[in-house]
C-alpha positions as CSV (number, residue, x, y, z in Angstrom):
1,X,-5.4,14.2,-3.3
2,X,-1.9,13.7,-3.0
3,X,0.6,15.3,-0.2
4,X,4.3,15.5,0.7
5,X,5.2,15.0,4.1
6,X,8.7,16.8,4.7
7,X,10.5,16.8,8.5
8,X,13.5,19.3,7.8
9,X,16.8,19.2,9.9
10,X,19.9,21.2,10.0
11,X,21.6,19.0,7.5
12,X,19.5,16.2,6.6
13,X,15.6,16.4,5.1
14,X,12.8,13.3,5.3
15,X,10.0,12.7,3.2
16,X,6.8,10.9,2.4
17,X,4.3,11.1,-0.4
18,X,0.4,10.5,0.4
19,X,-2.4,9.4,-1.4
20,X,-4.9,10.5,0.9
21,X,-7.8,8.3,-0.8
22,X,-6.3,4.9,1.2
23,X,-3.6,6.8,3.0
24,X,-1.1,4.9,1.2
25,X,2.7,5.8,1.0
26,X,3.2,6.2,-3.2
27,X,6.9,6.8,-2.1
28,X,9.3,7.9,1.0
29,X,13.5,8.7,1.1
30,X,15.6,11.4,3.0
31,X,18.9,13.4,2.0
32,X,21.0,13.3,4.4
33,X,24.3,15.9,4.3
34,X,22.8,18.5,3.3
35,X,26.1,21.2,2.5
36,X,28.4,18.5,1.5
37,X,29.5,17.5,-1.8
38,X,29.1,13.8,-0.8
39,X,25.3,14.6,0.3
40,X,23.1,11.0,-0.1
41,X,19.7,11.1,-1.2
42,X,17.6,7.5,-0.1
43,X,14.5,7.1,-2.5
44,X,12.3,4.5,-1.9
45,X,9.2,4.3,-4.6
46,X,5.9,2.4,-3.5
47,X,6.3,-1.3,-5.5
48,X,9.7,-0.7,-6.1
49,X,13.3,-1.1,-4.5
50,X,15.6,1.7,-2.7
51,X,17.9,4.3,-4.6
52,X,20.8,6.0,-3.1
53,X,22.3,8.4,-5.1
54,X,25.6,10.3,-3.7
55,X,25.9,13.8,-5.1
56,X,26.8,17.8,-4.1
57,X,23.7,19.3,-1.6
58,X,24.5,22.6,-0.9
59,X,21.5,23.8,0.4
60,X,17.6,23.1,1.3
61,X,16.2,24.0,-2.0
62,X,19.2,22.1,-4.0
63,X,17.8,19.0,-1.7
64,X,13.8,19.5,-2.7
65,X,14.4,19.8,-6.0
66,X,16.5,16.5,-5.9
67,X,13.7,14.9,-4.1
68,X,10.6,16.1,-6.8
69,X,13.5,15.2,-9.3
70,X,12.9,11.4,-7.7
71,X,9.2,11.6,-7.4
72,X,8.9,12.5,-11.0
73,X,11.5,10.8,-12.7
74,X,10.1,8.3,-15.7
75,X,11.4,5.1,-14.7
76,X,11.2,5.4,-11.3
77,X,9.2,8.1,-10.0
78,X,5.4,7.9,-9.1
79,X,4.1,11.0,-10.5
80,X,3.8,12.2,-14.1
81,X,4.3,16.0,-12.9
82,X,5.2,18.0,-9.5
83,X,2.0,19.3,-10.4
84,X,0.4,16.7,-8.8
85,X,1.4,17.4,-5.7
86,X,-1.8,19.2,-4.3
87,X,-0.5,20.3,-0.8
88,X,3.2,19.9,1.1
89,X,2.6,19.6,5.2
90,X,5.9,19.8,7.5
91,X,6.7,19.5,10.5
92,X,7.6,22.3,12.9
93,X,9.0,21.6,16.5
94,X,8.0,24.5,18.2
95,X,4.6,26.6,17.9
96,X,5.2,28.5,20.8
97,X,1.6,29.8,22.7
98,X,0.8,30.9,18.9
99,X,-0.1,27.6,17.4
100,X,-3.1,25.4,18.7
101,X,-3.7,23.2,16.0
102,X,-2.1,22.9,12.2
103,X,-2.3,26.1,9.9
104,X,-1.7,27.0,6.6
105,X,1.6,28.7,5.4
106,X,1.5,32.5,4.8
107,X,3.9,35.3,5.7
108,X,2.3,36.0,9.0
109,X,2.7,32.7,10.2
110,X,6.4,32.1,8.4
111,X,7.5,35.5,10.9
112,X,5.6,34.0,14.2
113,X,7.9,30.5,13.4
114,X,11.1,33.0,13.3
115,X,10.4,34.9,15.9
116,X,10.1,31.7,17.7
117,X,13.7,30.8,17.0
118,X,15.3,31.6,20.2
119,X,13.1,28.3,21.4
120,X,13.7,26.2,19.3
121,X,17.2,27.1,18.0
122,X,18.4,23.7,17.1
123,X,14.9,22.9,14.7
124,X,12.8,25.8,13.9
125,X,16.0,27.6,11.4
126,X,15.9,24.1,9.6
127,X,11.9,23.9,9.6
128,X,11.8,27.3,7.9
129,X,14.4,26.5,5.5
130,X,12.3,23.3,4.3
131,X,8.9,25.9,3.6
132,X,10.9,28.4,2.1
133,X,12.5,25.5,-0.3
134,X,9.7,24.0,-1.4
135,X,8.1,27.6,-2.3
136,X,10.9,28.3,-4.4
137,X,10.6,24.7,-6.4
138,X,6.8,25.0,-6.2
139,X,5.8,28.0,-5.6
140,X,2.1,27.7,-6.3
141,X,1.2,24.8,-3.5
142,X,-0.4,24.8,-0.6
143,X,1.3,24.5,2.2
144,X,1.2,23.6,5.8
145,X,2.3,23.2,9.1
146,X,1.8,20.8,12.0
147,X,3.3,21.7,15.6
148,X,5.1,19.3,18.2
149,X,3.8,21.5,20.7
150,X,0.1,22.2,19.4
151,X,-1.5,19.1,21.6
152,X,0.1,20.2,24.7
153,X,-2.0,23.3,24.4
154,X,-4.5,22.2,26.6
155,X,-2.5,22.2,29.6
156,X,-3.4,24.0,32.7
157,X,-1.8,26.5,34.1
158,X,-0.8,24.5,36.9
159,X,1.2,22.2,34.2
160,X,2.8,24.4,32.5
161,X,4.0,27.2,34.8
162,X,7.6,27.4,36.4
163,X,7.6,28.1,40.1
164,X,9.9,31.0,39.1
165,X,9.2,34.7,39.1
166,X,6.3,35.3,36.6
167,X,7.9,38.2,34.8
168,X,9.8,35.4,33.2
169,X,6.4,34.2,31.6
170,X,5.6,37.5,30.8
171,X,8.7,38.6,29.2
172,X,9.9,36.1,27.5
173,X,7.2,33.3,27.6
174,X,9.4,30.7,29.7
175,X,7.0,27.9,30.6
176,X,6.4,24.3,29.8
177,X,5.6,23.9,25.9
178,X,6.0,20.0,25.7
179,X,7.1,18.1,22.4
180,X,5.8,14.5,20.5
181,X,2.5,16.6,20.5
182,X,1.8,14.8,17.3
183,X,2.9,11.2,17.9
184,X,1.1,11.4,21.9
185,X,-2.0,12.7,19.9
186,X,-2.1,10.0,17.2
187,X,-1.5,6.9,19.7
188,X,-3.6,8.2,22.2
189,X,-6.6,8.1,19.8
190,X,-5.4,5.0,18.4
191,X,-5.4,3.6,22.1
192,X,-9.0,4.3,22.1
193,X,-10.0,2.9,19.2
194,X,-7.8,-0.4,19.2
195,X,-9.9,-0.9,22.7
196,X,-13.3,0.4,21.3
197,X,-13.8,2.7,24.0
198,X,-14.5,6.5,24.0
199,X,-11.0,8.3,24.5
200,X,-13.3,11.2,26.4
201,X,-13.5,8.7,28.7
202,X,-10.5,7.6,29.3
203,X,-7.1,8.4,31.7
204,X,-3.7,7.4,29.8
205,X,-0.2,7.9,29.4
206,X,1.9,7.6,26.5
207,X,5.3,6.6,26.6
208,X,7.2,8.2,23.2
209,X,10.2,6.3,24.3
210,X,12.8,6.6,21.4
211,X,16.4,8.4,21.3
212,X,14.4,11.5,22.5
213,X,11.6,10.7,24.9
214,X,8.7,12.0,26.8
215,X,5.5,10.9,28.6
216,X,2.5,12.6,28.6
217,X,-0.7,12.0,30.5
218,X,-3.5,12.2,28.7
219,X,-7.1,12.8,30.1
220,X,-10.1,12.6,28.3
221,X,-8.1,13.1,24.6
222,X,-6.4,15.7,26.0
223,X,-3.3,17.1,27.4
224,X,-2.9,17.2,30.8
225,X,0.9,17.2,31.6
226,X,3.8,15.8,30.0
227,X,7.3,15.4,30.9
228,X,9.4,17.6,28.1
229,X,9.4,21.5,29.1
230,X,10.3,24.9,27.8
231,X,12.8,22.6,25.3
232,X,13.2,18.7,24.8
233,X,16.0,18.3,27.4
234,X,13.5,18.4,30.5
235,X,11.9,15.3,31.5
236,X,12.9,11.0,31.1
237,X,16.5,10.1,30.9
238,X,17.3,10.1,26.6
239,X,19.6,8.6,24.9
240,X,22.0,11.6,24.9
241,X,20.0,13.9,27.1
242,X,20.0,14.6,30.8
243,X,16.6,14.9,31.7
244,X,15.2,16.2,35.2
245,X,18.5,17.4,37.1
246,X,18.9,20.1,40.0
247,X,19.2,23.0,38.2
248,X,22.1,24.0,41.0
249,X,23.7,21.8,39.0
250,X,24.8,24.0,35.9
251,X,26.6,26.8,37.8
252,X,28.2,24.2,39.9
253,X,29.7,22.4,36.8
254,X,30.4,25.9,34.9
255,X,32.5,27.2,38.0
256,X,34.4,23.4,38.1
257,X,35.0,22.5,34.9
258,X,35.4,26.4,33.7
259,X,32.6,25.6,31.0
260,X,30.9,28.1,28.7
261,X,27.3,28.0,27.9
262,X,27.8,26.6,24.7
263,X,29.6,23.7,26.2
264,X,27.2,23.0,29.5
265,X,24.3,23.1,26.8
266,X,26.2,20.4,24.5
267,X,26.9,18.5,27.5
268,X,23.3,18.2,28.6
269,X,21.9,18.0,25.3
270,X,24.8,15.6,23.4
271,X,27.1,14.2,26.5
272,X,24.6,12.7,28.7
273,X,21.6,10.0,29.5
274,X,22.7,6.6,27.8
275,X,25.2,7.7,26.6
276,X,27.4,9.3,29.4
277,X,26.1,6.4,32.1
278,X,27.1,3.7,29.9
279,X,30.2,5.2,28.4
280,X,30.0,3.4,25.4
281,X,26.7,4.4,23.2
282,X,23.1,5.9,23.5
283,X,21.2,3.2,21.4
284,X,19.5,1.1,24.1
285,X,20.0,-1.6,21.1
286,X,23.2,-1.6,22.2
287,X,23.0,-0.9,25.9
288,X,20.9,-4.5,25.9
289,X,23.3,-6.2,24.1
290,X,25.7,-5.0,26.3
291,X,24.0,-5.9,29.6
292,X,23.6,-9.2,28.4
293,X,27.5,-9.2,27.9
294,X,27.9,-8.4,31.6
295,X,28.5,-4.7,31.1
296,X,27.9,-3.2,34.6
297,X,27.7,0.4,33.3
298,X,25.1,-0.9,30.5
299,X,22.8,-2.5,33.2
300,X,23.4,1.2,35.7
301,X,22.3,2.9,32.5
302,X,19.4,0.5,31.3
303,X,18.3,0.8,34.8
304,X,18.1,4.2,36.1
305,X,16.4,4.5,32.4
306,X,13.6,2.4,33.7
307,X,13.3,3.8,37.1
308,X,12.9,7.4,35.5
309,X,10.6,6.3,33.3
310,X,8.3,3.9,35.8
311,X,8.7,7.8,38.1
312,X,6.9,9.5,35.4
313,X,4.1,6.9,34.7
314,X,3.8,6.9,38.7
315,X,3.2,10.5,39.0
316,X,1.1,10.8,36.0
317,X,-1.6,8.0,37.3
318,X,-1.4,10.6,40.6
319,X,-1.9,13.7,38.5
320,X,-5.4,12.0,37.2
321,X,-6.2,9.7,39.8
322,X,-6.3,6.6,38.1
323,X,-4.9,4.8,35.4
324,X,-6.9,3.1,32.1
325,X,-4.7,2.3,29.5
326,X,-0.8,2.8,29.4
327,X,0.6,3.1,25.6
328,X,4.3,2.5,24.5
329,X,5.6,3.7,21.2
330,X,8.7,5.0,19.4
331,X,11.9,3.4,18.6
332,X,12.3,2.2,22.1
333,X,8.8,1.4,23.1
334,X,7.7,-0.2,20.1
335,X,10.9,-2.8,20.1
336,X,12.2,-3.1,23.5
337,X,10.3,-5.9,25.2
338,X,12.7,-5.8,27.6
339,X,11.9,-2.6,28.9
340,X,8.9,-2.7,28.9
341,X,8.8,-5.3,31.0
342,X,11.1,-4.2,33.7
343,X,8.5,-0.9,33.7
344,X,5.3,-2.8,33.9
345,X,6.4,-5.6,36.8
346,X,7.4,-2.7,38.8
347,X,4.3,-1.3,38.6
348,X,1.5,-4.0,39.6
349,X,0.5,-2.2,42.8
350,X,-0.9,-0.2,40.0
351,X,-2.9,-3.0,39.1
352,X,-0.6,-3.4,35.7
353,X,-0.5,-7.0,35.0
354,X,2.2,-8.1,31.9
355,X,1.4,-10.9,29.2
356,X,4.7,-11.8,28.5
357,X,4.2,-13.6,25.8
358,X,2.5,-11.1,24.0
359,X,5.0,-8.8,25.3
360,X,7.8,-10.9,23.4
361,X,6.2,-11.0,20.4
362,X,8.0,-8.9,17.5
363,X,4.7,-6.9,15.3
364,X,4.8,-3.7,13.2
365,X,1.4,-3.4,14.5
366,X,-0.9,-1.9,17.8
367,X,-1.8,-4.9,20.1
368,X,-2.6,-5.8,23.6
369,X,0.3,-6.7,26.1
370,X,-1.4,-6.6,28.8
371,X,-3.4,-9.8,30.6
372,X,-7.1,-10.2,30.7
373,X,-6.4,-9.7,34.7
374,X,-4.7,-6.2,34.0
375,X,-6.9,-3.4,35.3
376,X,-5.1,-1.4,33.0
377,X,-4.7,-1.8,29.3
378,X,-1.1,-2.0,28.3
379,X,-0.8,-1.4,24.6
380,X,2.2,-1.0,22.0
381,X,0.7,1.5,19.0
382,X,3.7,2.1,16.4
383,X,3.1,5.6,15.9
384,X,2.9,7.9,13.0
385,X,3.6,11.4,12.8
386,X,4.0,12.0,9.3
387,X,0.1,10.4,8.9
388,X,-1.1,13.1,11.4
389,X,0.6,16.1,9.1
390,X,-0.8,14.4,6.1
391,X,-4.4,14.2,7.5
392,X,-4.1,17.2,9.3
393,X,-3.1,19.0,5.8
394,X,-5.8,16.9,3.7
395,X,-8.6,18.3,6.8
396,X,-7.7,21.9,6.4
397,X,-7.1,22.4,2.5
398,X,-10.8,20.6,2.4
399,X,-12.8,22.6,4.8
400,X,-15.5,24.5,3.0
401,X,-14.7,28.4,2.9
């Protein structure tokens, strides 16, 4: 069985293409500048080297049909036919309290990710746009969808309520949701197997630390609490997002600076974390290279960063009274040593004991960081969210009728 992984944005659309014997990638890209006449599509075929091609994009469907144009080209595509193809899986952001696990596409559930626009405004439009383009290049596959939101489902009450008046629930369904659903869900398990224990056993949190981040405690393979709320801007310092702020904080600023909400919600979302601290970028690539220039507004950033961070793990270990294993991944968690190390050496009361050896060591794979005096397993798992869609698209289209 073969499947095409597709993550739609605004402007820009990634792929991979799965065959789900050996979960192998047969072959991977992106278009990026998607409504532009100079829109680039990257196409990367298993066994053979990268092609850019620079060329007009107008739209979604103009993009697809470029990328099954790839897949199926004769000297260096990977399939003899689109046909193929036995099942596309994407990615939606936000499932709202509709979605609990992945589903496949039909007209109910194409309305219920519409209707859940006003959430998501930034992603779902796009996601939607991505189904409704590969329907009109294939119309006759099976398609699915795979939630950020889904694995925070399991959150209590207690988690995922606002202390604000409940008719705002009611009406309009304001409450945490909680994003990197799929990535917390894959490492966790990963976690668990990489230290042969059963994860129904086991208290965690995983760090998703990348230019969007959140932390999610994770108790007995399931979702407890996690740091990103109603939308992605709630929660750890980002790389251009706020995070946790006094709410006061947004009038205040409005009346000020004479901002609309347009502008407060770009300033929040685009303006901030790294970014506005360090005044110069939001790539903690960067901010380290910076610090280690002197840079005093690169170290402030780099630190209040950590601290945030090392608040979260802190308060998760309280919410499940105790701590087993505590997983990095993402951009950031996978490749900053650095950080991780200024995390875990302020956290040994916890009983979080650093290898830094293996913590310098640069691998593309999951491994121990932790030393055997630890009493909690510190682990890097590179994550992989397209994998989850795949398998959760290969698990559904299989199950007997």
């Amino acid at each position: 069985m073969k499947i095409l992984v597709i993550n739609a944005g605004s402007s820009s659309l990634k792929f991979q293409l799965y065959r789900m014997h050996d979960e192998s990638v047969l072959a991977k890209g992106k278009v990026e500048r998607i409504g532009m006449e100079t829109a680039i599509l990257t196409y990367e075929p298993e066994n053979g080297p990268e092609l850019r091609e620079v060329s007009e994009i107008l739209d979604h469907t103009t993009a697809i049909r470029k990328v099954l144009a790839s897949i199926v080209d004769p000297d260096t595509g990977v399939l003899k036919s689109v046909n193929e193809i036995d099942a596309v899986g994407h990615r939606v952001v936000h499932g709202g309290e509709s979605f609990k696990g992945t589903v496949i596409v039909n007209e109910e559930v194409k309305r219920e990710i519409k209707q859940l626009f006003d959430l998501a405004p930034l992603h779902n439009p796009a996601h939607l746009l991505g189904i409704t383009a590969v329907e009109a290049n294939i119309p006759e596959v099976s398609q699915t969808v795979t939630f950020d939101t889904a694995f925070h489902q399991t959150m209590p009450p207690l988690s995922y309520l606002y202390p604000i008046p409940m008719v705002l629930y009611k009406r309009h369904k304001i409450r945490r949701y909680g994003f990197h659903g799929t990535s917390h869900d894959y490492v966790s398990k990963h976690a668990a197997a990489f230290l042969g224990k059963p994860l129904e056993q086991l208290k965690m949190i995983t760090c998703h630390i990348g230019n969007g981040a959140s932390c999610t405690a994770v108790l007995g393979g399931k979702s407890l609490d996690t740091s990103m709320g109603m939308t992605p801007l709630e929660g750890l310092m980002m790389g251009t997002r706020s995070g946790d702020i006094d709410p006061a904080i947004v009038p205040f600023a409005m009346s000020k600076e004479e901002l609309t909400l347009n502008e407060v919600n770009s300033m929040l979302n685009k303006h901030s974390g790294l970014m506005a601290i360090s005044g110069t970028s939001s790539d903690m690539r960067e901010i380290q290279q910076a610090m280690q220039d002197g840079d005093s507004k690169a170290e402030l950033a780099f630190q209040m960063y950590e601290y945030r961070l090392r608040k979260y793990i802190g308060a998760y270990a309280a919410a499940m009274n105790g701590l087993d294993v505590l997983v990095f991944t993402a951009g950031v968690g996978e490749n900053s040593a650095i950080l991780r190390k200024a995390v875990c050496d302020n956290l040994t009361f916890m009983g979080i004991e650093l290898d830094d050896e293996l913590n310098a060591q640069r691998s593309g794979s999951e491994r121990l960081i932790s030393s055997p005096a630890s009493r909690v397993a510190v682990l890097v798992i590179p994550t992989n969210e397209e994998l989850v869609i795949a398998r959760e698209a290969h698990a559904l289209l299989n199950q007997p009728n």
